[in-house]
Every structure is written in structure tokens, then in C-alpha cells.
C-alpha positions as a Python dict, from the first residue, in 0.01 Angstrom:
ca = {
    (1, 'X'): (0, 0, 0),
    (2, 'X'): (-74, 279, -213),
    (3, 'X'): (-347, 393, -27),
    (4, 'X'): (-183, 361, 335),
    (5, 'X'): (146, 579, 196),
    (6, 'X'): (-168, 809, 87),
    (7, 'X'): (-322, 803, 415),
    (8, 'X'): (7, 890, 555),
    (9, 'X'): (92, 1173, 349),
    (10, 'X'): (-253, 1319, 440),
    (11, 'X'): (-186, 1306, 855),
    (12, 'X'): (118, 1420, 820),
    (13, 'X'): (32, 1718, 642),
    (14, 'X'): (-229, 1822, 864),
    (15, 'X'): (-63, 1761, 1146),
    (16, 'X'): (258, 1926, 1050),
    (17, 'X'): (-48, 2248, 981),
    (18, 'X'): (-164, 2198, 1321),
    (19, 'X'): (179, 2193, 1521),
    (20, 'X'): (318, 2506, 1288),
    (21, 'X'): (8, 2674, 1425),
    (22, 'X'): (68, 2619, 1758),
    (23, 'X'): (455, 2807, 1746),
    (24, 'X'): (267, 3085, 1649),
    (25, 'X'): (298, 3339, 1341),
    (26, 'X'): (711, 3383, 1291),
    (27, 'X'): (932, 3461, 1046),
    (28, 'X'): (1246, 3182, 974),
    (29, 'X'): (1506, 3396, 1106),
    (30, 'X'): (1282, 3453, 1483),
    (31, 'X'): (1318, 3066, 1468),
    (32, 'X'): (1511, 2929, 1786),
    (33, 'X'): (1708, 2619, 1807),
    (34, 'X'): (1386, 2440, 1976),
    (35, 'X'): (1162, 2564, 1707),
    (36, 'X'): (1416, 2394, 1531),
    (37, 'X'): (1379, 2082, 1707),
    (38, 'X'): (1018, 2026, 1701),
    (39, 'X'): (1039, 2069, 1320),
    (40, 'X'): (1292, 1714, 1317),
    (41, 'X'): (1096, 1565, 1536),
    (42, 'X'): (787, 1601, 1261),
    (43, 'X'): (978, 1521, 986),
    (44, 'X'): (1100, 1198, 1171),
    (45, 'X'): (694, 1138, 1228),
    (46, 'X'): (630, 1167, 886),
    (47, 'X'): (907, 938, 780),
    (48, 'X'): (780, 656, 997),
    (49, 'X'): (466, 650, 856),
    (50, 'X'): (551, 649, 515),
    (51, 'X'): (822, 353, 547),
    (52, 'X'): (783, 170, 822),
    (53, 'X'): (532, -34, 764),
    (54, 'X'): (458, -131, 1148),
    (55, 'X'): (368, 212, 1179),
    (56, 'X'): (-45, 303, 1094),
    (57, 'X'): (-201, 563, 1081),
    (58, 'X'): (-386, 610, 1408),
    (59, 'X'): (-5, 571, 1531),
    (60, 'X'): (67, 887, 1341),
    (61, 'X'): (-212, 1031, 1460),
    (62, 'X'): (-156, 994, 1836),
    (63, 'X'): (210, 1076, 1783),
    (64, 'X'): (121, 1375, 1576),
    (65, 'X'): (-144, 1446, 1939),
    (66, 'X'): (125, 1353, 2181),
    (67, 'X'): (416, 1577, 2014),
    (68, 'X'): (151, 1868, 1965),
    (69, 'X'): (72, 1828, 2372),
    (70, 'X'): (434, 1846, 2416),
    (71, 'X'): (498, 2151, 2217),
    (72, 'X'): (172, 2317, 2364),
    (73, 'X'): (274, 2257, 2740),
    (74, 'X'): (672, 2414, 2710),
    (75, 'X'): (526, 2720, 2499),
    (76, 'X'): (343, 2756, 2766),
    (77, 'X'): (545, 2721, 3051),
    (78, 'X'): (796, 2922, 2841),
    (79, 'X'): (545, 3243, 2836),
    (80, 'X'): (457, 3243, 3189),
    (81, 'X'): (761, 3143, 3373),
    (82, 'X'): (1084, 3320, 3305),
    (83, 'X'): (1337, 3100, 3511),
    (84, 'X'): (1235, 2831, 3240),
    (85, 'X'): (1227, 3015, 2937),
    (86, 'X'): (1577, 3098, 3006),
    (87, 'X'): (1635, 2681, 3076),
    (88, 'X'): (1456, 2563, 2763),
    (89, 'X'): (1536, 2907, 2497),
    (90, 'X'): (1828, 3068, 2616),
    (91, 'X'): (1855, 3436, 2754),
    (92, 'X'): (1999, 3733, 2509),
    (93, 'X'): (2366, 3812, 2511),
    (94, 'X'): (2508, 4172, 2493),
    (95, 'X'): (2828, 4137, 2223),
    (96, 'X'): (2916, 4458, 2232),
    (97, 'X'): (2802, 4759, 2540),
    (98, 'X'): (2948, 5147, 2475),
    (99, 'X'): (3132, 5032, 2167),
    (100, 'X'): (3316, 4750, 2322),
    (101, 'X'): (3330, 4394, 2219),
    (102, 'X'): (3292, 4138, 2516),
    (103, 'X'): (3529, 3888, 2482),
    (104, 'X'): (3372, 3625, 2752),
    (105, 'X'): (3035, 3680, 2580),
    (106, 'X'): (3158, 3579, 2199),
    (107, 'X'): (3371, 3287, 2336),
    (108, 'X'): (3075, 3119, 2523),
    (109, 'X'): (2854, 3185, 2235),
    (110, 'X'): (3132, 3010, 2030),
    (111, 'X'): (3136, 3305, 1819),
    (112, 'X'): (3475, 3476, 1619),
    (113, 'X'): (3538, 3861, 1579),
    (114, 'X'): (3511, 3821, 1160),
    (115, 'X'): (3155, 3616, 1279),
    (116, 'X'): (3011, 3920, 1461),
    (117, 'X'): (3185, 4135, 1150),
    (118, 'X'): (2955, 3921, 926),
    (119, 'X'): (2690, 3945, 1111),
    (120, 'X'): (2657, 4285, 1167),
    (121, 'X'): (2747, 4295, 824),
    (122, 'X'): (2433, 4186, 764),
    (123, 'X'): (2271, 4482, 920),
    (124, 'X'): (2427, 4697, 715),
    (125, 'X'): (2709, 4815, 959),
    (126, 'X'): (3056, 4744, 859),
    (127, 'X'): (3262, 4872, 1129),
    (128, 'X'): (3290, 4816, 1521),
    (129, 'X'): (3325, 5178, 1554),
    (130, 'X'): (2963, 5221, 1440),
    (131, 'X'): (2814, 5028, 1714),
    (132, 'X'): (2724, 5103, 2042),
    (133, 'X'): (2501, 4788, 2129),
    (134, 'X'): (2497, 4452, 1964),
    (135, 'X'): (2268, 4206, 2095),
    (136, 'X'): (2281, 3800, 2015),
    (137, 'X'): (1908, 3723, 2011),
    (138, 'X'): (1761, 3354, 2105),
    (139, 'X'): (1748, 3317, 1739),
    (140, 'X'): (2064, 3322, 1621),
    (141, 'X'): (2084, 3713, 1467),
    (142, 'X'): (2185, 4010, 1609),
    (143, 'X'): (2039, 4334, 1687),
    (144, 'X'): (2226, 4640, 1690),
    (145, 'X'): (2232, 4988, 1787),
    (146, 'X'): (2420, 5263, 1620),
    (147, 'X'): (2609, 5552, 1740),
    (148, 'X'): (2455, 5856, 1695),
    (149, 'X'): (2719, 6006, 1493),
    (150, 'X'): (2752, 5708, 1279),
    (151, 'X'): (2487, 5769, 1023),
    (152, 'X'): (2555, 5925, 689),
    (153, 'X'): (2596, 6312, 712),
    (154, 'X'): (2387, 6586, 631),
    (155, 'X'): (2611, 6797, 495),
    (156, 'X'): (2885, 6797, 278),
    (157, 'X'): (3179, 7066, 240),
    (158, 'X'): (3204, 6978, -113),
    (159, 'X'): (2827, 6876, -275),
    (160, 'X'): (2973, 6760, -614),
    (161, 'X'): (3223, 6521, -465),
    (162, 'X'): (3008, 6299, -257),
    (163, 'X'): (3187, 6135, 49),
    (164, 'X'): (3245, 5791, -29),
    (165, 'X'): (3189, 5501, 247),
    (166, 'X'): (3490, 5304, 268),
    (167, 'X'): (3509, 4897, 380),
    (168, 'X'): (3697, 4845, 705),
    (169, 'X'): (3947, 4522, 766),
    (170, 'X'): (4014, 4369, 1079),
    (171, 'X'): (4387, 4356, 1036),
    (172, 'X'): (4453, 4208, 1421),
    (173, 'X'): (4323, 3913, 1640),
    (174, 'X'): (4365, 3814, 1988),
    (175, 'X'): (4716, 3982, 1908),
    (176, 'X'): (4781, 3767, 1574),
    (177, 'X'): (4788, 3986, 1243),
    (178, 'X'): (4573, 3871, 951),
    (179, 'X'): (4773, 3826, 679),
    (180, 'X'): (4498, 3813, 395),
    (181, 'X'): (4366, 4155, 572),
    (182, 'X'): (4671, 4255, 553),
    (183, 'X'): (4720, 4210, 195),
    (184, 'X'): (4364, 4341, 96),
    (185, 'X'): (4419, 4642, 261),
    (186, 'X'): (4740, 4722, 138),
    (187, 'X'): (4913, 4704, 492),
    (188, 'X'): (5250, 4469, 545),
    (189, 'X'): (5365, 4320, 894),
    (190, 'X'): (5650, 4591, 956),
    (191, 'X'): (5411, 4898, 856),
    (192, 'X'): (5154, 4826, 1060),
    (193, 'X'): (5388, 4695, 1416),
    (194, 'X'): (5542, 5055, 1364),
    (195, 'X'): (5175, 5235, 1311),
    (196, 'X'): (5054, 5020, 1623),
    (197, 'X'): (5392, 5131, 1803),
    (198, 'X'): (5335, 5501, 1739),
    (199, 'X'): (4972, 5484, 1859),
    (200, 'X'): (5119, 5344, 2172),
    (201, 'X'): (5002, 4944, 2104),
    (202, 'X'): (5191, 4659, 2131),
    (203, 'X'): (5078, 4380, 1902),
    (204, 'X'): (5060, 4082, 2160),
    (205, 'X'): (4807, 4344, 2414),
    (206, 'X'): (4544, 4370, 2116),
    (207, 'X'): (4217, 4208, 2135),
    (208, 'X'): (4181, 4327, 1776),
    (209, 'X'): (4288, 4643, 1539),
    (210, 'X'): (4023, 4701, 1306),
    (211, 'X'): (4144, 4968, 1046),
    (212, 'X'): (3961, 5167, 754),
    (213, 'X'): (4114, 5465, 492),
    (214, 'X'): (3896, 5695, 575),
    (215, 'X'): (3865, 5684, 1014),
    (216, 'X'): (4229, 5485, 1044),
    (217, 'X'): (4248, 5262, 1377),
    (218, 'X'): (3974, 5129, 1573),
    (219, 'X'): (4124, 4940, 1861),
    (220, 'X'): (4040, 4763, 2200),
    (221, 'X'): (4307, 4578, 2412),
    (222, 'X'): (4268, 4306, 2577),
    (223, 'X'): (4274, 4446, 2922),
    (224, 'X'): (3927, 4603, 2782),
    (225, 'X'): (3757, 4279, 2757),
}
């Protein structure tokens, strides 16, 4: 018994090697969902062996050949055919183009406006109005492009006051306000109707209002989706 879980422990581990090699060299976050996949499936290989006793080794093992065949043949097809790349990966989807958030895009992805905020958070960009292309990779993250103007300046009127980099809040949604936005950023419901109303907004036509102290309102309407 001891020996056989032994056994099994062994296969598995070198085939799990073998298969890793054969996705090629990437980092966790290049990962796609099928990637993804073909790890389960080898983890659900190496339980079998270990517990089910029905299951030998040279069942592993031709598993272990069969799955790596498998994986082999649609990294393949993947590389040389695009029409099925696109059917088995997934194709790249612009989130934002010229500044603009795409509505359609974000909804099919299943994504919210405070998910892209995160992730572009994560890029170290923490305002819409910084952007002028996000892309949703196969992988799950997203690759952005800045505006030109929105990196740090060069200059500074006043050198022993630094400028200081303020956080932005995205105060409205699909024409809803966020109230704990609201709160954080020291905006109420009547204050900020009345601000929208004087930049010539009406709440309910909003796709979103995204608002810092230091560059005010960044909005786009829903008729610009």
C-alpha cells in the first residue's frame, strides 16, 4: 500500500513536470482560464491514483500520456489557427478607446465600473481620466495606456510645495449615486444633483461621474456608451 501511494506520488510528479512544460514558460497572472483547466484536470489525476485503489499506476501513466496529447494538440492548433484560438482562449476586449468606457464591452465581460477602477488600480492609475486605452487580456488583467498628459509633471510653480496626487471616487453609476463615495468624499445627495445640474447633467443620463479635489468632474453619459 505504502509503496503503490509512493509509486503514485512519483508519476504524478513527473508528469505534472512534463505537462507544465508543455504550456510553456509563463508567469501566473499570463495564465488563461484553460491553463486553468488543464491544471484540475492533473490534480484530479493525481487524486485518483493516490485513493482509488482501482486505479494503478500504468493507468496514471497513460492518463498522464493521453491528457499531455490533449494539451499538446489544442496548443497547437491554438498557435497556428486564429479562428480557433479565439474558440478555445477568447479574443482581447478594448474597455476603454479615447478615454471612454464601453459599456457593452464591461457588461459581457461581466465586469463593474469600481472592477475596472480596481483593476486599473492595480496598474497604478487611479482615475478614468488618465486612460486612453484599457485592454482586458485572455488572462484576466488589463493593460493600459496613458494619456500623454497624465504623467507626473516636470515642473512645478512652487518647488518647496510639491503637488500632491489626490484619490478620485466614483460618486455615480448607471445614474445611481454611491452613497459610501459620497460620504468618503465629503459630497451629500443635494450638493452634488446641483454641481451635476450646473455642469449641464442630469443624474438619471450618467453612465458614471467620477470626481477628484484636485481635476473636479470626470463624466461620460450614457448616450456615450
Amino acid at each position: 500500500m505504502f509503496m503503490s501511494i509512493m509509486i503514485s506520488i512519483g508519476i504524478g510528479l513527473i508528469g505534472i513536470i512534463v505537462i507544465t512544460r508543455l504550456l510553456g514558460k509563463k508567469q501566473l497572472a499570463q495564465v488563461t482560464p484553460l491553463d486553468f483547466v488543464y491544471v484540475l484536470v492533473l490534480g484530479g489525476i493525481v487524486e485518483q491514483g493516490l485513493y482509488n485503489t482501482d486505479v494503478h499506476w500504468f493507468h496514471m501513466v497513460f492518463t498522464f500520456v493521453l491528457w499531455g496529447l490533449v494539451i499538446y494538440a489544442l496548443e497547437t492548433l491554438t498557435q497556428k489557427f486564429d479562428g480557433f484560438r479565439w474558440f478555445i482562449k477568447g479574443a482581447n476586449t478594448v474597455l476603454m478607446q479615447d478615454g471612454q468606457v464601453y459599456h457593452h464591452n464591461l457588461k459581457k465581460n461581466k465586469l463593474e465600473l469600481e472592477q475596472l477602477r480596481m483593476l486599473l488600480r492595480t496598474q497604478g492609475i487611479f482615475s478614468f481620466r488618465d486612460v486612453e486605452y484599457a485592454i482586458l487580456e485572455t488572462s484576466g488583467t488589463v493593460s493600459v495606456l496613458e494619456k500623454a498628459d497624465a504623467g507626473p509633471s516636470s515642473t512645478n510653480d512652487n518647488p518647496e510645495t510639491p503637488a500632491r496626487n489626490e484619490p478620485s471616487f466614483l460618486l455615480v453609476e448607471n445614474g445611481a449615486m454611491h452613497l459610501s463615495n459620497l460620504q468618503a468624499s465629503g459630497w451629500d445627495a443635494p450638493r452634488l444633483k446641483e454641481a451635476l445640474h450646473h455642469l449641464g447633467y442630469q443624474l438619471n443620463d450618467l453612465y458614471f461621474a467620477e470626481w477628484t479635489s484636485k481635476d473636479g468632474f470626470f463624466v461620460q453619459t450614457r448616450q456615450e456608451t
